[in-house]
Structure formats: C-alpha cells, structure tokens
KEMARMAR-742694 format. One record per residue (C-alpha): residue in one letter; x, y, z. Coordinates in Angstrom, 3 decimals. Example, Ala and Ser with C-alpha at 12.3 -4.5 7.8 and 13.67 -1.06 7.14 Angstrom:
2
REC   rest          x          y          z
REC      A     12.300     -4.500      7.800
REC      S     13.670     -1.060      7.140
END
This chain:
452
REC   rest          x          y          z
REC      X     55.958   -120.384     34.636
REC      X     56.081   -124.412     34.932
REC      X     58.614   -124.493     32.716
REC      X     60.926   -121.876     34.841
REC      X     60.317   -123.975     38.078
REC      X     60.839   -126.946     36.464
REC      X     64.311   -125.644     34.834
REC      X     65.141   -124.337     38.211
REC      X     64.054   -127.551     40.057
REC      X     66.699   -129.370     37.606
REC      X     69.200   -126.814     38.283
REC      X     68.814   -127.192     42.460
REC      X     68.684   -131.245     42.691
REC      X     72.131   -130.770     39.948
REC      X     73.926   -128.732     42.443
REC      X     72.851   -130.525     45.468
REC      X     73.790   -134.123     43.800
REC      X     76.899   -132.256     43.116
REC      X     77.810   -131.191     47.022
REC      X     76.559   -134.400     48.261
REC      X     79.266   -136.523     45.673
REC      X     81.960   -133.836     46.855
REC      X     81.451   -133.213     50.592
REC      X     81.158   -137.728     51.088
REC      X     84.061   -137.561     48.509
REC      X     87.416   -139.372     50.923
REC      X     90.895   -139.160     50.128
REC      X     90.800   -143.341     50.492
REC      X     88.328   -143.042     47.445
REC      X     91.404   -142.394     45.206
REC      X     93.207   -145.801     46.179
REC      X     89.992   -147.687     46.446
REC      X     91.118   -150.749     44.161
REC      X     94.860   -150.481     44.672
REC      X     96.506   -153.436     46.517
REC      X     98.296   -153.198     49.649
REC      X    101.859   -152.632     49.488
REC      X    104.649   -154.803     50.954
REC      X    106.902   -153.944     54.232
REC      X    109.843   -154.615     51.730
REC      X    108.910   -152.160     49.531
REC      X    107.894   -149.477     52.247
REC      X    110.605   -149.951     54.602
REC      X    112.794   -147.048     53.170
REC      X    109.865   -144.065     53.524
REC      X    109.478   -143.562     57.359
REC      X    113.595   -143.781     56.968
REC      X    113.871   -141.078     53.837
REC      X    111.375   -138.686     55.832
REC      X    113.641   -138.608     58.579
REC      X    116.081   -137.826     56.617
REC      X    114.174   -135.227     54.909
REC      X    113.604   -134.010     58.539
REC      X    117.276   -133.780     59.299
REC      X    117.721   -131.015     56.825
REC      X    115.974   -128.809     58.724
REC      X    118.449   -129.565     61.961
REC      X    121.411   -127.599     62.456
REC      X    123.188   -130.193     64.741
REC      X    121.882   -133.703     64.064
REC      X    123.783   -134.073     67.575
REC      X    121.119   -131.951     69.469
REC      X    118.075   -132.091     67.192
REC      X    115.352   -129.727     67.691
REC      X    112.425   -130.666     65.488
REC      X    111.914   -134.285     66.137
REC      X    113.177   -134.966     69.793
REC      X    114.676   -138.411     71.007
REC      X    111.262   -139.262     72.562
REC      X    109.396   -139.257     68.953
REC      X    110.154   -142.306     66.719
REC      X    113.478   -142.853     68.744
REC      X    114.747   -139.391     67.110
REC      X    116.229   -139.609     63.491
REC      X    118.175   -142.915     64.050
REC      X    120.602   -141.461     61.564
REC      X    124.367   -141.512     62.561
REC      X    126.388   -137.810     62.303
REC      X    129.469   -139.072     61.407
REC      X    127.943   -140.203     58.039
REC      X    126.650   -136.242     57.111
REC      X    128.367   -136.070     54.183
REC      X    127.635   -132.227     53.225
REC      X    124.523   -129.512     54.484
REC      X    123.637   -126.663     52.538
REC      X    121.911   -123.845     53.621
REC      X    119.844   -120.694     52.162
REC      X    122.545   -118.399     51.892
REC      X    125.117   -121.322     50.519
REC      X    122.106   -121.768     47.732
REC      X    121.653   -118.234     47.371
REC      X    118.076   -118.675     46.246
REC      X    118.629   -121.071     43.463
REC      X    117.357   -124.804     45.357
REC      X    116.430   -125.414     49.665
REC      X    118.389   -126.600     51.689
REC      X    119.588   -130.133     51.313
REC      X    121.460   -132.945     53.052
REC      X    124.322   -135.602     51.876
REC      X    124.321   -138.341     53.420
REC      X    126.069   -141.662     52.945
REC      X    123.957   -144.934     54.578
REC      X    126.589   -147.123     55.170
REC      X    123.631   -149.229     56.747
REC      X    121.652   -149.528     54.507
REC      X    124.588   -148.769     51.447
REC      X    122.672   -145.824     50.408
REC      X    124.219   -142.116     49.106
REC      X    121.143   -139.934     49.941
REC      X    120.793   -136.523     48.540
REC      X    117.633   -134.955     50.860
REC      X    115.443   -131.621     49.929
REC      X    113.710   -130.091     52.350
REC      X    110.069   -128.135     51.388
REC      X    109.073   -125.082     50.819
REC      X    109.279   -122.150     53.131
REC      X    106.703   -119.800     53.568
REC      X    109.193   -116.934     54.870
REC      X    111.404   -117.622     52.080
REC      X    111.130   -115.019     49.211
REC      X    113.526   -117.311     47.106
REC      X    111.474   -120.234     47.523
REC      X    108.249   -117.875     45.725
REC      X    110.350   -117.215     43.210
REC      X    111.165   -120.758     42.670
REC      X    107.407   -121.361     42.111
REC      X    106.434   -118.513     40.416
REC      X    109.031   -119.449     37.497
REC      X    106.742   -121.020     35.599
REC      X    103.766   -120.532     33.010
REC      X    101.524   -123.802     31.577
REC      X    103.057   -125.454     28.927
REC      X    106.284   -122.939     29.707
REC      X    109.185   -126.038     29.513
REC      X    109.087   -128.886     27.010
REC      X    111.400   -131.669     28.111
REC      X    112.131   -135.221     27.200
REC      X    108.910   -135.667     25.225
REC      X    106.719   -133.801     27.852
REC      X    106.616   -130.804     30.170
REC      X    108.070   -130.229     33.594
REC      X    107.868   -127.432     36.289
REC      X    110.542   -124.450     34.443
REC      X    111.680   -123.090     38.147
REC      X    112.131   -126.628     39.469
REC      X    113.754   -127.899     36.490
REC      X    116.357   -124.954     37.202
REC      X    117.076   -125.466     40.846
REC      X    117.551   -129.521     39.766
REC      X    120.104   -128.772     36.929
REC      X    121.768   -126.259     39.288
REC      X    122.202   -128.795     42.213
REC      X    123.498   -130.938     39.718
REC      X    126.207   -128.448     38.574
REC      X    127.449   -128.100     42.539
REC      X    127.079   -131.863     43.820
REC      X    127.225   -133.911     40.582
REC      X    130.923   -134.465     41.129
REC      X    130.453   -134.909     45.298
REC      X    127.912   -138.186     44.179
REC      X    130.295   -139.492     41.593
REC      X    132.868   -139.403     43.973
REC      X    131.020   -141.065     46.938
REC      X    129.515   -144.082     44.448
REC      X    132.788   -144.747     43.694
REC      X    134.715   -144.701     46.396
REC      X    131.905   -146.905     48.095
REC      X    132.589   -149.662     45.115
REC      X    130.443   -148.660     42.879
REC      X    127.486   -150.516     44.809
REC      X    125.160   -148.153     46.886
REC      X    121.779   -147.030     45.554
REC      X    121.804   -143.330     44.405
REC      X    118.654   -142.092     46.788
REC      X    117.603   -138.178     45.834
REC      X    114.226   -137.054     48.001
REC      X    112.753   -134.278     48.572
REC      X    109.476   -133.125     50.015
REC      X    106.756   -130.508     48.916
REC      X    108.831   -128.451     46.843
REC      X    111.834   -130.111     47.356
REC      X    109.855   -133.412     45.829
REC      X    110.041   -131.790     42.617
REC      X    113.340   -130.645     42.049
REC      X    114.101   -134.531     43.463
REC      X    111.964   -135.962     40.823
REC      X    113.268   -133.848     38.305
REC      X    116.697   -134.078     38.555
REC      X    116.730   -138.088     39.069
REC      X    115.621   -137.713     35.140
REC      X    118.293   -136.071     34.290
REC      X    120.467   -138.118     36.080
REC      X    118.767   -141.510     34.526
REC      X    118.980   -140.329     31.538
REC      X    122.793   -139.427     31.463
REC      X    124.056   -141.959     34.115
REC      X    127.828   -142.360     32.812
REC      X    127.821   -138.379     34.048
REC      X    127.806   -140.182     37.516
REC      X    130.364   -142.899     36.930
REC      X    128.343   -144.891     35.135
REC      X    125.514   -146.070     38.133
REC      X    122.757   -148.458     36.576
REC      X    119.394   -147.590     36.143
REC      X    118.346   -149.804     38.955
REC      X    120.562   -148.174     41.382
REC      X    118.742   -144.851     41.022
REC      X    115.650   -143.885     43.198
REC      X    113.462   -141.075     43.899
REC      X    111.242   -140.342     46.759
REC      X    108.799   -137.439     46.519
REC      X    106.639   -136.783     49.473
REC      X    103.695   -135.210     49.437
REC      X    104.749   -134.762     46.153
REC      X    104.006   -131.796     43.676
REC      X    102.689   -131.782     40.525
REC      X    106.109   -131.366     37.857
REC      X    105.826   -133.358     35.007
REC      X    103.500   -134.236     32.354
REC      X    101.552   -137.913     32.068
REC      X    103.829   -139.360     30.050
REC      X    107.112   -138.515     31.980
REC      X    105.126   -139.922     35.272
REC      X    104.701   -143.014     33.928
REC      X    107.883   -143.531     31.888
REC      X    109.632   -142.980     35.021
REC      X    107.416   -144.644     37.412
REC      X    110.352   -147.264     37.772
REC      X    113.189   -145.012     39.940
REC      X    110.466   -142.719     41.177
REC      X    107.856   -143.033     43.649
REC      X    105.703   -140.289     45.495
REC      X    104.335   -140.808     49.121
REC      X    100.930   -139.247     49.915
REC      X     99.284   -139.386     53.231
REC      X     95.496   -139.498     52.850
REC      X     94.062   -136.183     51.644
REC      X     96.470   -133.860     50.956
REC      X     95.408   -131.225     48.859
REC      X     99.140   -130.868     46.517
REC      X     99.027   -133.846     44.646
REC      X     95.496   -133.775     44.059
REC      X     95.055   -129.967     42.062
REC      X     96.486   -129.155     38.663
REC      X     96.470   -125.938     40.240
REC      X     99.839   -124.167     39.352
REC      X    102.069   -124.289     42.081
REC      X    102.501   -120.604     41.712
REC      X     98.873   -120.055     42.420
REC      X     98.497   -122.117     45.276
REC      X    101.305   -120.465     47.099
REC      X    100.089   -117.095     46.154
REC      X     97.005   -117.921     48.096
REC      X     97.853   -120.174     50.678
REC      X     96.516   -117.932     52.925
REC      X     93.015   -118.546     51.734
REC      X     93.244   -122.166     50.672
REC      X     89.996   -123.279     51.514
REC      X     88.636   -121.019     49.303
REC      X     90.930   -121.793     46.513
REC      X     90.627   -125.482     46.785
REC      X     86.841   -125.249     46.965
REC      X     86.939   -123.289     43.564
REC      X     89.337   -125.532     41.992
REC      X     86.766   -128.225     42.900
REC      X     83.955   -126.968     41.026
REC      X     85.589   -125.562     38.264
REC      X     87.515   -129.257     37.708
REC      X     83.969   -130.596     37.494
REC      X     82.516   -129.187     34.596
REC      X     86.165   -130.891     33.067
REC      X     86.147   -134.508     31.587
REC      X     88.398   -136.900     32.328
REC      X     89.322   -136.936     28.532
REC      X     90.256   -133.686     27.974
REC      X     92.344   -133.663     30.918
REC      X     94.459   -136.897     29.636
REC      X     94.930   -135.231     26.404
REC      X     96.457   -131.955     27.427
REC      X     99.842   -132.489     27.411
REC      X    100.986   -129.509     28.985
REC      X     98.290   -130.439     32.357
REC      X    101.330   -131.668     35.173
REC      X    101.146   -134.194     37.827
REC      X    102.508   -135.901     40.633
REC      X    105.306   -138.765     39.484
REC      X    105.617   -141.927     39.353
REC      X    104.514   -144.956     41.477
REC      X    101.881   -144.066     43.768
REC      X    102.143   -145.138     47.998
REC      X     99.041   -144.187     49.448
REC      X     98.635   -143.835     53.175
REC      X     95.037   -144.182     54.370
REC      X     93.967   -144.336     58.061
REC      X     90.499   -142.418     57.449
REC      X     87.362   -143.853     56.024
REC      X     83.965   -142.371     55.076
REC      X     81.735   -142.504     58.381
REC      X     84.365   -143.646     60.675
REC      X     85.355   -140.932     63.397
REC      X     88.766   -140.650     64.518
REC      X     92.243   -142.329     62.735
REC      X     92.605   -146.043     61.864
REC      X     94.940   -148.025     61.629
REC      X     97.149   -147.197     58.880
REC      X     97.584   -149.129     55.297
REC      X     99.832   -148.410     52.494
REC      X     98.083   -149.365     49.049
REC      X    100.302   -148.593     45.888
REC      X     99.587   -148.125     42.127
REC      X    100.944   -146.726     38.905
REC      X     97.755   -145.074     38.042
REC      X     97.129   -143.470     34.869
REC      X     93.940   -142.430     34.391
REC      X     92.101   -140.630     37.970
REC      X     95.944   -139.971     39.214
REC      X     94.605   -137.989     42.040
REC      X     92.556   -135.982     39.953
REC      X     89.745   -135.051     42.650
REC      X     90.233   -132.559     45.247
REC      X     89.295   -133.838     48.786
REC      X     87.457   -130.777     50.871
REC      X     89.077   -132.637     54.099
REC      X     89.722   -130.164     57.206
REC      X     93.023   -132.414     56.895
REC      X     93.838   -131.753     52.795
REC      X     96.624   -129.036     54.734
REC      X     97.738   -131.028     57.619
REC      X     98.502   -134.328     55.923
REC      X    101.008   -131.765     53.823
REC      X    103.344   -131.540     56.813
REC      X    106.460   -134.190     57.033
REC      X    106.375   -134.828     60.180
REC      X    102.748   -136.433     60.134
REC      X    103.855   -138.169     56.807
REC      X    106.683   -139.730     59.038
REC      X    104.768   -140.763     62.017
REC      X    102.003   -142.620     59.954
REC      X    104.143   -144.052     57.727
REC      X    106.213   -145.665     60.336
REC      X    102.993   -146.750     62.185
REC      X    102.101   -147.983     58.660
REC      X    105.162   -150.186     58.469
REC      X    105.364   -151.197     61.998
REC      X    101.838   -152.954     61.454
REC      X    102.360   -154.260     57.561
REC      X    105.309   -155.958     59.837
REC      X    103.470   -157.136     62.525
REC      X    100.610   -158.721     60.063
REC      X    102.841   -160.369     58.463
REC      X    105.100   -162.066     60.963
REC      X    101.603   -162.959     62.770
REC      X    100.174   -164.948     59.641
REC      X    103.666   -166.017     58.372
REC      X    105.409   -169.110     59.621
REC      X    107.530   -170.096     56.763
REC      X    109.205   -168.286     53.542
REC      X    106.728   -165.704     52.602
REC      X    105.084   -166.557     49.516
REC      X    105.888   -163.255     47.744
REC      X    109.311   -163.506     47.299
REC      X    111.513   -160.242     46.721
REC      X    112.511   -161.678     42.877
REC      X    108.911   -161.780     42.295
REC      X    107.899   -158.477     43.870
REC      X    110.077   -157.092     41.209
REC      X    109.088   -158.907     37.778
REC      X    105.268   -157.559     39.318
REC      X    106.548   -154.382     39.432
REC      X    108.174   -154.162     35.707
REC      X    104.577   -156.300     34.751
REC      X    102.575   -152.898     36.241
REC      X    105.281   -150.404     34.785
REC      X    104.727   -151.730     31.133
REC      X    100.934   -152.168     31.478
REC      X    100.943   -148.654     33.058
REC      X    102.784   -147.222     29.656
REC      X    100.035   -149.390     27.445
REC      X     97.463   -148.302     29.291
REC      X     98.799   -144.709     28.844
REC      X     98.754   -145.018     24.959
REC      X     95.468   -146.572     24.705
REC      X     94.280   -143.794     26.441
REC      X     95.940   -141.132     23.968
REC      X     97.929   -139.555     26.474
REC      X    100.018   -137.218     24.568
REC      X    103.363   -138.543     23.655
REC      X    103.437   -141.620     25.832
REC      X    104.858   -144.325     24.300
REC      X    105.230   -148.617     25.333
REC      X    108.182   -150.239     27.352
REC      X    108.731   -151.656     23.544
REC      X    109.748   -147.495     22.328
REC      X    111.357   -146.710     25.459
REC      X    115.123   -147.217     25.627
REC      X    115.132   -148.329     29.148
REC      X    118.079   -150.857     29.092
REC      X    121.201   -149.587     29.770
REC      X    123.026   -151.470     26.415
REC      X    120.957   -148.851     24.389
REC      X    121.428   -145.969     27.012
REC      X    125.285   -146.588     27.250
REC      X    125.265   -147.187     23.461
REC      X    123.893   -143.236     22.389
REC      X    125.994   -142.137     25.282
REC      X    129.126   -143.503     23.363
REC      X    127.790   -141.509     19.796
REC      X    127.395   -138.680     21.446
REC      X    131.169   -138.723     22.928
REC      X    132.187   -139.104     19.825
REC      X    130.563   -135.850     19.056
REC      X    132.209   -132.784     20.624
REC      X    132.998   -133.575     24.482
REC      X    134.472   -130.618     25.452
REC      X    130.693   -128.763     24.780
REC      X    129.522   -130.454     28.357
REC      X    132.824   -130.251     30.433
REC      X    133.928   -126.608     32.101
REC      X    137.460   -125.383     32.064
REC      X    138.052   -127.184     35.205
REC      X    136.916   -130.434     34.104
REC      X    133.609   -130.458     35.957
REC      X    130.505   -131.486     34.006
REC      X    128.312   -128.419     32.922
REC      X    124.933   -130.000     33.050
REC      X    122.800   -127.079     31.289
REC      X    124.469   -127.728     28.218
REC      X    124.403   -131.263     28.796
REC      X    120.938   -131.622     29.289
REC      X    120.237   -129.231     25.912
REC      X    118.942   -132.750     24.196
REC      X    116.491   -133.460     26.568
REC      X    114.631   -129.845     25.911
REC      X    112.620   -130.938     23.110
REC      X    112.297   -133.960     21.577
REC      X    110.376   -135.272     18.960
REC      X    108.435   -138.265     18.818
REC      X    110.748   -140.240     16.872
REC      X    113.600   -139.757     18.986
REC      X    115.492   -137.206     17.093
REC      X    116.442   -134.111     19.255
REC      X    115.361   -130.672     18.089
REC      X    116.772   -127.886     20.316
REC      X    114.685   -124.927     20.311
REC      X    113.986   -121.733     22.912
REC      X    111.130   -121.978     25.730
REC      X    107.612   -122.034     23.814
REC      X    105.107   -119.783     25.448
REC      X    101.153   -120.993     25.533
REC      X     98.752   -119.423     26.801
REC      X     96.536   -120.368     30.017
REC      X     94.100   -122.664     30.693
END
C-alpha cells in the first residue's frame, strides 16, 4: 500500500512540475540569449508587412484594411503596382499576391498574402502533404507549398526577369509572404537561388526572403543552409512557428486550437531534443530568426518592444507557448504595428546614445552575419542533423553556381524551355528533387513514409 502511494505521490509532484515549467513557460524564453538586432537590419519588416497588407486591398488608392490614420496608411506609391493577382486569376493553385517595384528603396517585391479560412483552395493547399512526403535539395519541404511556389514561378518568372533588368540589373529581388504565403515565399526563393541565371543572372546577395509568422516548410538543414537570403519574423508567442504540427492538422482544427496546442504540448514532452534533430523529415520555420518580444514573465500589460535575432539550430522554437496570445500574435496587422514600434525605438536608442559614426558599421554587420551563418551550419553537423553539411561543402559562391549552370546548358536546353520560349520550371527544378549527399542528382518519384 506504501509503495502505491508512494508511486502515485511520484507520479502527482511529475505532472505538477510539469504544468508549473509549461504554464510560466514565455514566448521571450525562446530568444532569451539572442542579441538585439540592428535598425539597419530591421528597417525593411514593418515596410514588407505593409506590403503584405496591400495584397489584401483592392484599390491601394482607397484602402480598407489599414486606414490613413494607422501607421500613416501603407506609405506605398500606386503607380509602382506592378501586377495583383487574385483567387480566381490563381484558380486555387497559390493566394493572392502583389508586384511591386520600390523604386525607393530599388526593390522588385513579389508579396503573398496568408491563408484564408473561407478559402477551400487554400485547405487544399495544406492538406497536400504527408511527413516525409517531398525530398528536395538534400532535405524535405512542404509538397502543396512547394507546388504553388514552382507554379508562381511558371506565371511571373519572366515578369521578374524583365523588371531586374530593365531596372539595371541592380534592385534586390524581395519575395514575402505571410502564414501560408511565408512558405511558398521561402520555398520558391530556393529555387530561385539555386537557378539564378533563370532570372537574368541576379546574385545571390540580391535575393531575400521574408516569412512572417512563418510556417514550418523545410527540414533543419535547408533552414540553415539558407539562413543567408531568408529570414522569418515572429512576434512573441505565436503558436505556427513553434509546433511541428502538420500544417494540415492545425488547419483542420483551428476551430479548437487550444485544445490541439495543449496536446501537442504534452505529447512534445515525452520527445528529446535528440531525436527531434535527427529526424530529417521533422520541418521548421526558415532561416534567420527576428524575434519580437514586448511580454515578460510577471509583467502585466505590453512593453516596449525589442527585436533579438539568431540563426538557431538546436531549440528553433521547439516549445509551444500556452499564451491566450499564441493566435493573436498570428495576425499581420499586429506583426506590423509592433514591429514598427520596434524600429521606431531601436532608432530612437540609438540616435539618443550615438553622437558620432556608430561603432557597428554596416561592412561589419555583414562579415558577423556570414561569421553566424557558417557557425550555424557547424553547429548543425556537430549536432548530426541529417544531411547538413559546412559553408566549406556548400557551393554558395556564385563562380561555382554559374559554373554547373554552364554544364548543365551544355546538356539538353530545350528540356527546361516551353514552345514559347518561357522557362518551364517543374522540369527545371527535377535536380533539386533528390539529391544525394555527395552532390550527384538522383531523380526519383515522391517517397511515401509513414507518420509520426
């Protein structure tokens, strides 16, 4: 009988140690040890959510969802609207999107909005999709939202070639996207890094990516290796970047989400943090991390907001945060509104405290930020991450790029190009399906595994 009370004694302080580490569990926990990031490197967010935001508008002229009087409207100029697509012009097959050309800030922006809930397309985006259903580039992406990017490539791939060159060849290439849009953004700025001269040739560091409130699309490895032209955006606890919960599932019950996210939450307990790293088929959110914190444990209301920024590899927003905000910090327009108080302040601070030439210089901002990339990819191999490989294996400079872009012109050219000369990007993207660890390219049909 001592021994029963005893075992159940064990079993009642477990479970309450448990709730106690979960319910005083913050979403600034996550980003506890990151470091702050700089207004530089912020500046374009509260802009790209805007932007984001404009898709939704049917007359930028008249806007509807974010009046005048909020942020001083979208500060975006109509004139420069470049193309908008709509639901019935995608039939199904991506949302909505914008292109826009920045002549401001010399930017060719290709927006995505999220995901619909009255949309039965946007479901069946989602539900497209089984765990470890897509192998690509040496890891394993999101099947529907790998789709709806090679599809937007086939109808605007020619629209951005067109615009980067008749701007000089010198604006950034900016894809975004947010919720679901985020990753069909994410993934097709892979593809597009990865076959660049398909575009007119744009360098690698002319290519960037903003996911907000990003989903979960890629496997480890891809997150990091491309952690250099993509970064995601999360505002404090929201629950999408945080569960390895397929997308497909979530939406299905997004209804009761409390109740799902509470379940994912114990079940992802009873998981260590190793076998999680070496699944390779487990997705998550991409690249560079911005965090945007404004609540703390014990503190009532918001703060102020801060922006701290990683490329984290191991805890990548692995805990779910049972926040009363995990839903609310999804919406865009919140995301906009703290990240522009965000960078409002990290200006203010530093035009209060700074006199002269600010002592981290932009030139230096950047060799930090290729220093964190590579010791993100080592830290990814030391860790056993499944397929991830150093800045050392990677061909990241665009000599080698160009260079197996040239071999493989040699090979048959007419295989990527349709009759009217435009490039067909499914068949162009066949190499990137499955490839082996040493680099060789082994085309084979969707593998099927079973669930987790």
């Amino acid at each position: 009988m001592s021994v029963s009370c005893g075992v159940e004694c064990v079993v009642i302080l477990g479970c309450m140690r448990w709730a106690w580490k979960r319910c005083t569990y913050v979403g600034s926990d996550d980003s506890a040890t990151w470091p702050n990031a700089t207004p530089d490197e912020f500046e374009p967010v509260p802009r790209i959510c805007r932007l984001i935001l404009a898709v939704y508008e049917t007359d930028l002229r008249n806007p509807q969802f974010l009046p005048n009087s909020e942020s001083s409207g979208y500060r975006l100029n109509p004139d420069w609207l470049i193309k908008r697509v709509t639901y019935e012009q995608t039939q199904g097959s991506s949302p909505p999107y914008i292109i826009y050309v920045d002549h401001d800030h010399r930017e060719i922006v290709l927006a995505i909005r999220g995901l619909n809930l009255v949309k039965e397309s946007d479901y069946k985006l989602l539900l497209d999709n089984r765990i470890g259903m897509q192998m690509f580039d040496g890891g394993y992406v999101h099947h529907g939202l790998l789709k709806s990017a090679v599809w937007l490539l086939n109808q605007e791939s020619e629209t951005l070639k067109s615009l980067w060159l008749e701007n000089g060849s010198d604006y950034r290439m900016v894809f975004a996207g947010h919720s679901l849009g985020s990753g069909v953004a994410a993934l097709l700025t892979v593809i597009v890094v990865n076959h660049r001269d398909r575009l007119g040739g744009i360098p690698r560091s002319k290519i960037q990516c903003y996911a907000i409130a990003p989903a979960r699309c890629m496997s480890l490895n891809l997150a990091v290796k491309y952690a250099d032209v993509v970064v995601s955006i999360v505002l404090q606890d929201d629950f999408l970047p945080r569960t390895a919960t397929p997308l497909e599932d979530i939406f299905k019950s997004i209804f009761c989400l409390p109740c799902l996210l509470f379940l994912v939450c114990l079940r992802d307990t009873f998981i260590p943090e190793g076998r999680k790293l070496r699944d390779p088929r487990r997705l998550y959110a991409p690249g560079r991390m911005y965090h945007i914190v404004e609540r703390k444990f014990c503190r009532c209301g918001r703060s102020p907001p801060e922006v701290r920024t990683a490329i984290p590899v191991d805890g990548r927003f692995e805990h779910i945060v049972l926040s009363c905000n995990a839903t609310s910090d999804h919406g865009i327009i919140w995301i906009e509104r703290e990240a522009q108080k965000a960078l409002e302040r990290m200006k203010a601070s530093c035009s209060d405290t700074v006199t002269t030439a600010p002592k981290v210089q932009k030139l230096e901002r950047l060799q930090s930020f290729e220093k964190e990339h590579k010791d993100a990819l080592e830290r990814a191999v030391s860790l056993n991450v499944p397929h991830a490989m150093t800045a050392d294996e990677e061909p990241y400079d665009d000599q080698n790029i160009e260079a197996s872009h040239s071999q493989n012109e040699d090979t048959p050219v007419t295989a990527s190009k349709s009759s009217q000369g435009r490039t067909n990007w499914d068949e162009v993207i066949e190499k990137l399906y499955r490839k082996k660890l040493s680099g060789n390219v082994q085309q084979t049909s969707n593998t099927n595994y079973p669930n987790q």
